[in-house]
C-alpha positions in Angstrom: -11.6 0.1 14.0 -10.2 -0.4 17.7 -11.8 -2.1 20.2 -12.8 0.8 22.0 -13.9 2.8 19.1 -16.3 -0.1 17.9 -17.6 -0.7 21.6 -18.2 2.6 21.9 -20.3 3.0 18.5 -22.2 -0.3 19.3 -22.8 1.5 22.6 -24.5 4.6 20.7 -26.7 1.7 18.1 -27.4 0.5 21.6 -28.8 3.8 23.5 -30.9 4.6 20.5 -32.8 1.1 20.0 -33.4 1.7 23.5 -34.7 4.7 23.1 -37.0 4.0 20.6 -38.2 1.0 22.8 -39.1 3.1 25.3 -40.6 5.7 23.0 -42.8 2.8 21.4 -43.8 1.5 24.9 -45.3 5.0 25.8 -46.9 5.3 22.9 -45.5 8.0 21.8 -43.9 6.5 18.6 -46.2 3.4 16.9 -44.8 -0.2 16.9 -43.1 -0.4 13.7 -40.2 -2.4 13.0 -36.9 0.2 12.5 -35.4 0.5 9.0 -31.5 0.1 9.6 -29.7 3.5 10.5 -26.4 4.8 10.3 -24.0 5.8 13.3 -21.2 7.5 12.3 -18.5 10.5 13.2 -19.7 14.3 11.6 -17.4 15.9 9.0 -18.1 18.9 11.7 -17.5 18.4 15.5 -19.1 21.7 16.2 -22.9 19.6 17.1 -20.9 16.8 18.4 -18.5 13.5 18.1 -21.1 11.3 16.3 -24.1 11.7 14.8 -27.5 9.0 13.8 -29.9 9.9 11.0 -32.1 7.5 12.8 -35.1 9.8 12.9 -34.9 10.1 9.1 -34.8 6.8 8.2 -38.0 6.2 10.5 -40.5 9.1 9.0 -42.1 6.7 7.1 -42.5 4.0 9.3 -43.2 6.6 12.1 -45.2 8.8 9.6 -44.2 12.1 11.1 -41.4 14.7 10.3 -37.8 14.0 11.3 -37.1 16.5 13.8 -40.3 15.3 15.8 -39.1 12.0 15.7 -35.9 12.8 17.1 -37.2 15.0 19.6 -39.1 12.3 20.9 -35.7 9.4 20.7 -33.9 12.2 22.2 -36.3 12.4 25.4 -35.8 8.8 26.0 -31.8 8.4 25.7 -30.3 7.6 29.0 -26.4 8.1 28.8 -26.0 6.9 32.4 -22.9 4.9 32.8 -21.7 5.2 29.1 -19.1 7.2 27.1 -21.9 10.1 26.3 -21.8 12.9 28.4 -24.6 15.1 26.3 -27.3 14.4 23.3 -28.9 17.1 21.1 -31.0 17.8 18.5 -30.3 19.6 15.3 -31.7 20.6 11.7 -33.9 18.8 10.3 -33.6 16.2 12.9 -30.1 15.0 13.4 -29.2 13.6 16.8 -25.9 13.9 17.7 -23.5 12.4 20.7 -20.9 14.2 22.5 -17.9 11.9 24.1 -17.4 12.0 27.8 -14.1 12.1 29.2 -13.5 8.4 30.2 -13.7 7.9 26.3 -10.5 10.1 25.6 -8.7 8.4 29.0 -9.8 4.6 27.7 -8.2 5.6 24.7 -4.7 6.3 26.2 -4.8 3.5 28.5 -5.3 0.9 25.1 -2.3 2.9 23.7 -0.2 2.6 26.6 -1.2 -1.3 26.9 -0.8 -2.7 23.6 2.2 -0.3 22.6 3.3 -1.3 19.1 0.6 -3.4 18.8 -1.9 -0.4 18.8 -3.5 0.3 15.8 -3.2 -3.6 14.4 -6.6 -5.9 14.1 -7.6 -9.4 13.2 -9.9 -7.3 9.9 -7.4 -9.7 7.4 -8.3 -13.4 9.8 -4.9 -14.7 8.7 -5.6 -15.1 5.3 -2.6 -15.5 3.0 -1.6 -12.7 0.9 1.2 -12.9 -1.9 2.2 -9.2 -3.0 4.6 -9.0 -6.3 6.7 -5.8 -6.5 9.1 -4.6 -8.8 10.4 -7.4 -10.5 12.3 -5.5 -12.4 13.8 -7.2 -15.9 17.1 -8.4 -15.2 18.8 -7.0 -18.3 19.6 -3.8 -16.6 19.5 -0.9 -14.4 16.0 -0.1 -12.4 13.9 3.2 -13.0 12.3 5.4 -11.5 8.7 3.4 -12.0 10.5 0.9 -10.7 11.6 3.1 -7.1 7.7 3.7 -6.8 6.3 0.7 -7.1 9.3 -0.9 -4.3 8.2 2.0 -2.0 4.3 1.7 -2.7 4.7 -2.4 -3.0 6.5 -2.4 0.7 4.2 -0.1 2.2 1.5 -1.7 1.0 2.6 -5.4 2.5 3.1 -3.9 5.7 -0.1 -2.1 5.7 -1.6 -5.6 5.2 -0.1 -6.9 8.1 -1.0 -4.3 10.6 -4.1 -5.6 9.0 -3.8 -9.1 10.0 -3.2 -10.6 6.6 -0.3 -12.9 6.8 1.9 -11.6 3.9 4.6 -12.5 1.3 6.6 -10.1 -0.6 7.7 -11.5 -3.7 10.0 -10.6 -7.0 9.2 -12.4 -10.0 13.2 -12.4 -11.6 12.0 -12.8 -15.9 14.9 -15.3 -16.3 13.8 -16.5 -19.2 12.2 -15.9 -22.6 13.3 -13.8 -24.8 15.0 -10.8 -23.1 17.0 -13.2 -22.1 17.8 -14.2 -25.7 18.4 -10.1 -26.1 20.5 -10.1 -22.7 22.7 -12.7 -24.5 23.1 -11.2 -28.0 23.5 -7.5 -26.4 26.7 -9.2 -24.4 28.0 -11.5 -27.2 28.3 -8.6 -29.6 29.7 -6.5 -26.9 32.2 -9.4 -25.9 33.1 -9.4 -29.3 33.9 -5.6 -30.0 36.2 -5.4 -26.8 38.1 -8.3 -29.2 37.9 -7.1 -32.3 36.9 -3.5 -32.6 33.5 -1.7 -32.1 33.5 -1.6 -36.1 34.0 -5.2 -36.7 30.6 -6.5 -35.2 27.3 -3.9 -35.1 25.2 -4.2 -32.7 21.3 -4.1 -33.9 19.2 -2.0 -33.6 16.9 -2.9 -31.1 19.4 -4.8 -28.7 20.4 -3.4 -25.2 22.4 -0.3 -25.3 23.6 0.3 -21.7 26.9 1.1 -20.1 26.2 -1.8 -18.0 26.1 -4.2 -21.1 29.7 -3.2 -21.9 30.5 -3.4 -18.4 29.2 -7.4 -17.5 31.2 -8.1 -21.1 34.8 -6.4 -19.6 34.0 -8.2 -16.4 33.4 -11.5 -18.4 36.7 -10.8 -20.6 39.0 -10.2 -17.3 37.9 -13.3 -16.4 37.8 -15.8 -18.8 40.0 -13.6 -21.5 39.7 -14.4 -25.1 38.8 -18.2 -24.9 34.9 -17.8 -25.7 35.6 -15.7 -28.8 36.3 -18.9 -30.5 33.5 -21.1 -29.5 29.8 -21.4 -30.8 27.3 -18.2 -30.4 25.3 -20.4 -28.7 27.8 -21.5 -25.8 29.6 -18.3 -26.2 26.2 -16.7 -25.0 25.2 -19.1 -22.9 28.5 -18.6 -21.0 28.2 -15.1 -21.0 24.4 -14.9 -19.7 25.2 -17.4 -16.7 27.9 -14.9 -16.0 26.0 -11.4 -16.2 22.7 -12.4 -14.8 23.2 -13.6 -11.1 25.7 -10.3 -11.2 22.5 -8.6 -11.9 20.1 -10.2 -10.0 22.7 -9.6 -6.9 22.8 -5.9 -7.9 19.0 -6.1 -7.6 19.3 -7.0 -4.4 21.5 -4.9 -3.2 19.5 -2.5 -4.8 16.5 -2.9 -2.6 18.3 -4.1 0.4 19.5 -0.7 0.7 16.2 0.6 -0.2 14.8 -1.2 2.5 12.8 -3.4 1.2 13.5 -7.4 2.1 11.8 -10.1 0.0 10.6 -13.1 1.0 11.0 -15.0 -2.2 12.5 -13.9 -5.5 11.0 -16.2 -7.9 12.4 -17.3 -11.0 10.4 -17.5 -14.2 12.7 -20.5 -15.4 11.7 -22.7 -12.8 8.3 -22.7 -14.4 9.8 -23.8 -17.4 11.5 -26.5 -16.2 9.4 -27.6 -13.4 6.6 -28.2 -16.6 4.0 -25.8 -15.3 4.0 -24.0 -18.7 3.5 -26.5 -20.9 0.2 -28.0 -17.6 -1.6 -24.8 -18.6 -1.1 -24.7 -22.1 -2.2 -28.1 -22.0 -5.0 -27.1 -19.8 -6.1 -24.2 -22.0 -5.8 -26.8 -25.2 -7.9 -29.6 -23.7 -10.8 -27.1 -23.1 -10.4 -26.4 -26.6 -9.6 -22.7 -25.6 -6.5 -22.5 -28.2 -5.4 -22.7 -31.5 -3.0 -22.9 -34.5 -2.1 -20.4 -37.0 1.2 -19.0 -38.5 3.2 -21.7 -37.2 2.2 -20.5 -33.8 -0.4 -21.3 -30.5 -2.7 -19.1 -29.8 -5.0 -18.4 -27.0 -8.6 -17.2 -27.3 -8.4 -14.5 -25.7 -11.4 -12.2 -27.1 -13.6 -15.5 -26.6 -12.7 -15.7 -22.8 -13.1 -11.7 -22.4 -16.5 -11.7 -24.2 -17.7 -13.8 -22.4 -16.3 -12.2 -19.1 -17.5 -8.6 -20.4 -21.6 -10.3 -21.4 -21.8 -11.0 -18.1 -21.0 -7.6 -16.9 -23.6 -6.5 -18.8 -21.6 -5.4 -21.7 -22.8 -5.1 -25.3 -21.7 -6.3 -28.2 -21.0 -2.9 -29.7 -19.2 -2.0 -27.0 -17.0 -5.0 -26.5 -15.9 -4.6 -30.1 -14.7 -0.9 -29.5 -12.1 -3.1 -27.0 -10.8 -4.1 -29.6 -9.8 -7.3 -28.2 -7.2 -9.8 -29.8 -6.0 -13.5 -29.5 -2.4 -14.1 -27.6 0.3 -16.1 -29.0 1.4 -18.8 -26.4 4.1 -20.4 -28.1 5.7 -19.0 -31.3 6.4 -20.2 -33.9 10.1 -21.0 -32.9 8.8 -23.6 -30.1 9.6 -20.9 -27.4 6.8 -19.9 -24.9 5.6 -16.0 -24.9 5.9 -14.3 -21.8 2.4 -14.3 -21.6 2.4 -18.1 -21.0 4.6 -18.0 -18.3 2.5 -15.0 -16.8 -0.1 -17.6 -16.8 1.5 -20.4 -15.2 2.9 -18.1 -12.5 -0.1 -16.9 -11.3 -1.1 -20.6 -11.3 1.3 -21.5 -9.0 0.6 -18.5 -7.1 -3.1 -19.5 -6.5 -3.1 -23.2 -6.7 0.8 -24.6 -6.0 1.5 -22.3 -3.1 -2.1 -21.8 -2.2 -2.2 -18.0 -1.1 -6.1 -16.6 -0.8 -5.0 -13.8 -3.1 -2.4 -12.0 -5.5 -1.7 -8.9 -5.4 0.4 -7.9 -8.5 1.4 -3.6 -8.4 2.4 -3.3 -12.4 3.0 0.3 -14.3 0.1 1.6 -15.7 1.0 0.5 -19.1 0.0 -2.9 -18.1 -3.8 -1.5 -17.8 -4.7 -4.0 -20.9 -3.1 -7.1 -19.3 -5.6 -6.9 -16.0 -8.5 -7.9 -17.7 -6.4 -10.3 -19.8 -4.7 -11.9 -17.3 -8.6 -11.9 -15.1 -10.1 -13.8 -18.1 -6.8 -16.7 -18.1 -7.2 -17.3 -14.8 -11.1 -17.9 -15.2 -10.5 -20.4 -18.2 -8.0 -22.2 -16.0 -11.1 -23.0 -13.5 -10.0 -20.3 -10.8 -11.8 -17.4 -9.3 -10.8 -14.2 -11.0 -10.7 -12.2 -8.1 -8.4 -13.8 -6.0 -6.3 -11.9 -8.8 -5.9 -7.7 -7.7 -3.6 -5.3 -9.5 -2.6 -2.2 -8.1 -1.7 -0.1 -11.3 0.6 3.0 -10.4 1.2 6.0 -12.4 5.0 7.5 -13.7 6.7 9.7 -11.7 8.1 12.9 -12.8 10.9 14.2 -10.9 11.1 17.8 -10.4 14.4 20.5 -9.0 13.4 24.2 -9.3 10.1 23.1 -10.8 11.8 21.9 -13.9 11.7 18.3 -14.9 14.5 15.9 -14.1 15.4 13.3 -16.7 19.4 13.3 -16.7 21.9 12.4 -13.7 24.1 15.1 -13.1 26.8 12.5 -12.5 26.1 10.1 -15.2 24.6 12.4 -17.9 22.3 9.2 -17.8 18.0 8.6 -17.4 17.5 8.7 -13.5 18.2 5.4 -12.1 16.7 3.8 -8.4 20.5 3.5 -7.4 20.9 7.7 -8.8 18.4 8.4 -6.5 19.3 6.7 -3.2 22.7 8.7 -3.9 20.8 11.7 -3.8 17.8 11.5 -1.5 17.6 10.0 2.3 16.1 6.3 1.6 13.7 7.7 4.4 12.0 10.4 2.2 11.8 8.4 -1.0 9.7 5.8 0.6 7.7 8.6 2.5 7.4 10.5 -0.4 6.4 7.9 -3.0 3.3 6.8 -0.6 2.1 10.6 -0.5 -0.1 10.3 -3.3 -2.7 7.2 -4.2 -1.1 4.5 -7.3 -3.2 5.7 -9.6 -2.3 9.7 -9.3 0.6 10.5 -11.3 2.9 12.2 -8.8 5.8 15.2 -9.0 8.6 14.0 -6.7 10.3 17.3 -5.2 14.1 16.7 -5.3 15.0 20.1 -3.6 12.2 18.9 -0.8 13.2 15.6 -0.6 16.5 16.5 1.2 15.1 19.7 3.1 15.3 19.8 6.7 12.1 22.2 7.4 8.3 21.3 8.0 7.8 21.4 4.6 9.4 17.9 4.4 6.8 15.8 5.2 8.8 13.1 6.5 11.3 15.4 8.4 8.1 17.4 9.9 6.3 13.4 11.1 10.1 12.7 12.5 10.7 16.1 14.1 7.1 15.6 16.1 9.1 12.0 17.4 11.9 14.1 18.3 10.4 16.8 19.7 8.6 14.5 22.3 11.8 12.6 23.3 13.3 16.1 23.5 10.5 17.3 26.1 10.9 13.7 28.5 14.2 14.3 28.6 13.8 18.2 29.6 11.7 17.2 32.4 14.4 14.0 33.2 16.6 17.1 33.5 14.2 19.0 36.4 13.7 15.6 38.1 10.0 14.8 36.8 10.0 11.3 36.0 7.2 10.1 34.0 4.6 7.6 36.1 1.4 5.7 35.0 -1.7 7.7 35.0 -4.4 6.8 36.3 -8.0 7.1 34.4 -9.0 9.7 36.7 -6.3 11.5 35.8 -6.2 11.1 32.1 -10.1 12.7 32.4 -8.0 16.1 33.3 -7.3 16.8 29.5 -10.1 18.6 28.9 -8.8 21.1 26.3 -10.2 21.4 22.7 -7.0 20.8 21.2 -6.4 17.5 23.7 -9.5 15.8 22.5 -9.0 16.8 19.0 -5.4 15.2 19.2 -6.6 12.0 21.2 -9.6 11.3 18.7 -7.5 11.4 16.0 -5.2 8.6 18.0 -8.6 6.7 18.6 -9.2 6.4 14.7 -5.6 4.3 13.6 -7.1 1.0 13.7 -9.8 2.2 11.1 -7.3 4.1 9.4 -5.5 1.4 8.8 -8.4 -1.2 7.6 -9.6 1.2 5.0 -5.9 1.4 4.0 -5.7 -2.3 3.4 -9.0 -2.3 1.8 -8.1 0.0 -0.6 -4.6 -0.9 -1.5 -3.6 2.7 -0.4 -0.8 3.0 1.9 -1.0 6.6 1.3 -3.7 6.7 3.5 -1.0 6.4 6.3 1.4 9.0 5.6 -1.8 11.2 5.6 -2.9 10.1 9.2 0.5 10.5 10.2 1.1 13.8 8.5 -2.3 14.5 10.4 -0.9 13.4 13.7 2.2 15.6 13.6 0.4 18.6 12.9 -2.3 18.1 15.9 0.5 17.5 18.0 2.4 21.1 17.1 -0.6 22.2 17.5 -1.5 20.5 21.1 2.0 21.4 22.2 1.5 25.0 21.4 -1.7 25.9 23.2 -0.9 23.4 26.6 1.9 23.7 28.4 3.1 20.7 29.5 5.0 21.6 32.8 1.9 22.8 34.9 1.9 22.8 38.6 -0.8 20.5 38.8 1.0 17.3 38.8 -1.8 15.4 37.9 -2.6 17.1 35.0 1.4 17.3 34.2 1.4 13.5 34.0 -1.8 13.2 31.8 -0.1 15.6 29.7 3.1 13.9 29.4 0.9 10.2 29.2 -0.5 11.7 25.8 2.8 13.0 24.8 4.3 9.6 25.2 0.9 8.0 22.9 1.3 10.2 20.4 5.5 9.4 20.1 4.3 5.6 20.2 1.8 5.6 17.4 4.1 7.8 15.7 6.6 5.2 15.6 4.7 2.3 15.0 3.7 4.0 11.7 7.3 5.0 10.6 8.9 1.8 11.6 6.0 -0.1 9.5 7.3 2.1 6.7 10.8 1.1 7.2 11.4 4.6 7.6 13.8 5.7 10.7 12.8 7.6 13.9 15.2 9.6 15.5 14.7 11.0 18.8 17.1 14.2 17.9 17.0 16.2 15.1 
């Protein structure tokens, strides 16, 4: 929470410990020692702006009925010099806090002095943060799973950061393995047909189909011609991998550059490979006599680790065995590592080489039996579990006329992340994608995605921006330039739907905290949602050019806050804020 707003809350704890001092000291309550009670803000302002349950959690200590108790704290609270302008009694014994004016100017003035820094904290201390997104397989095109998780993935660092984590975005590129191998084939065979005729070579079954195959195997043949089709498969493939794949991973890029997301670090599995760290864990794993052989293949003990894990969770027996648990290969029987083992080894380096605090992996929800998997690996290579979090999102079902999406109109094609930044404003895909929590499947609105109305979320959060550049520069055009208020002044905006605007300014910081906590970024495009509407509504019940000048410039002191925070949470999204729409 802000400064202010936790100042102001220790305040309250304050004026009631008092309170109760007093009582005690006059006898009228006994000297017991005070169980611990909770301050907090009322679902329903109507009794007030906070509310204690103090007298409830002292009837037993006190040995009398709630509402006495609080009758009697209430006698004794002195709001002299504070941010409480009235206490009250109510029900059963709840005593609840109204907020004096000063509270709602103090609030301004920390907007107006820390600017784009309001709303950020030290909650996070600094600590180091790695958050994987997207990492898309390199073989092809990215989907629409994959245009959630960069929005929600972003989002999410950024939320961190207002936070005070210190953050690293990161793509994990799966150079290696054996999609790889596929990649290869897929573009050999294609290579091939241009040469000889589709019929001459088939290509299997359960290789890569896409237009894009055929496409890196034209590019490769206008380069290097017919020479390859001569050589060996294996440096015919080798050849044409080393040509398609940067092309790809650069496409990637591309990709997300114009989605706006910018990585710090696009990892490459096959530097894991080659650097050794592999074969240190599987070592590692061996030496505590955590694997095994069988089929020609190493395999890791999986259901030992995760029974163990699961005992201590207070798991039975029976029900660990309806898991169904099973032992992982680590290397086949080829001599090639899984993907699994370099999972392992990744995460490794992740914890231990590059030393971040934690790892925060956002994987499809298909990956929902690798958490606890990948949980138990880390735990058997002498590491806390926990520094290990996955966010796991749910698929995305886009909708036009309330009918399910699936084709391109102009490919005839599945949806791809590059289809839909043709379609839709990069601004309301990565709005719209952090409406809903990860773990909610979600119906992404075409039609509403491009709408220019206040049903647009996004377009209704920028048009509030807009709407208050377009009111400064009305009153630029009568000659009323804007001035610093003082606190005096600011104490002039009285009106219900002032306060209600201002308190929701006062809670950002907390906002934000519980967003970080909870790896929901949606959390933010509901405050700011929030913040729009207050401020249609503040704009529609006071009029902002009133004679009294004082009360003008209070007036236009909150419009200006509101346009501040309102930017700081759209430019933290990447998401642009025009100041005419």
């Amino acid at each position: 929470m802000s400064v202010l707003v936790k100042k102001t809350q220790d305040e309250l704890r304050t004026l009631v410990l008092e309170a109760v001092g007093r009582a005690v000291a006059d006898g009228k309550l006994p000297a017991e020692p005070l169980p611990d009670f909770i301050v907090e803000v009322p679902q329903d302002r109507a009794n007030g702006d906070y509310s204690t349950n103090v007298a409830f959690v002292g009837a037993r200590v006190f040995r009398n009925a709630p509402r006495k108790i609080a009758d009697i704290i209430a006698e004794y609270i002195d709001l002299t010099g504070t941010y409480f302008s009235e206490c009250s009694v109510a029900g059963a014994g709840f005593i609840n806090f109204r907020l004096c004016s000063g509270f709602y100017a103090d609030i301004l003035l920390d907007i107006k002095s820390l600017n784009e820094k309001y709303g950020r904290s030290d909650y996070g201390k600094g600590k180091k943060y790695n958050v994987e997104f997207v990492s898309a397989n390199p073989t092809g095109p990215m989907h629409m799973g994959n245009a959630r998780g960069g929005a929600l993935g972003d989002c999410l660092a950024s939320v961190l950061e207002m936070a005070g984590y210190e953050v690293e975005r990161e793509f994990y590129v799966n150079d290696a393995g054996n999609q790889i191998e596929k990649f290869g084939l897929s573009l050999d065979i294609r290579y091939q047909q241009l040469i000889k005729g589709e019929d001459a070579v088939e290509l299997p079954e359960d290789s890569y189909h896409g237009e894009d195959i055929i496409e890196r195997a034209k590019q490769f043949r206008e380069k290097y011609g017919d020479e390859f089709i001569d050589k060996s498969e294996e440096e015919r493939r080798k050849a044409l991998v080393e040509f398609a794949l940067p092309l790809n991973i650069d496409k990637m890029r591309e990709n997300m550059a114009k989605y706006r997301i910018n990585y710090d670090t696009w990892f490459m599995e096959s530097t894991l490979h080659k650097s050794g760290d592999v074969k240190d864990c599987i070592d590692y794993l061996t030496n505590k006599g955590l694997t095994y052989e069988k089929d020609g293949a190493l395999w890791y003990k999986n259901i030992e680790v995760q029974t163990e894990m699961l005992k201590e969770q207070g798991k039975t027996q029976e029900e660990i065995d309806k898991l169904e648990l099973k032992d992982d290969v680590l290397i086949r029987k080829n001599g090639n590592p899984t993907y699994f083992a370099a999972d392992i080894a990744y995460h490794r380096n992740k914890l231990v080489t590059r030393g971040f605090d934690k790892a925060i992996d956002v994987w499809g929800a298909d990956h929902h039996g690798h958490v606890a998997r990948m949980k138990g690996v880390l735990r058997a290579l002498d590491l806390d579990e926990s520094r290990l979090d996955v966010v796991l999102m749910q698929l995305v079902n886009l909708t036009r006329n309330g009918e399910v999406v699936r084709m391109s109109k102009r490919t005839g094609k599945a949806i791809t992340l590059t289809d839909l930044l043709d379609e839709i404003p990069v601004d309301a895909v990565r709005f719209l994608f952090n409406m809903r929590e990860p773990g909610s499947t979600m119906d992404f609105d075409l039609d509403l995605a491009v709408e220019e109305s206040s049903q647009n979320p996004v377009y209704y959060c920028q048009y509030a921006n807009a709407r208050i550049c377009s009111i400064l520069r009305k009153l630029k055009e009568d000659g009323i330039t804007p001035r610093p208020c003082t606190r005096e002044e600011l104490e002039k905006l009285t009106e219900p739907e002032e306060k209600e605007l201002i308190r929701h300014l006062a809670s950002l910081t907390d906002e934000i905290v519980l967003s970080a906590k909870n790896y929901d970024p949606a959390r933010i495009t509901r405050y700011a949602i929030t913040l729009a509407t207050l401020f249609h509504k503040y704009y529609n019940a006071c009029r902002i050019g009133v004679e009294d000048e004082a009360l003008m410039q209070a007036r236009v002191c909150l419009c200006e806050c509101v346009r501040s925070v309102m930017v700081n949470i759209l430019n933290a999204f990447s998401i642009e804020t025009p100041d005419r729409m």
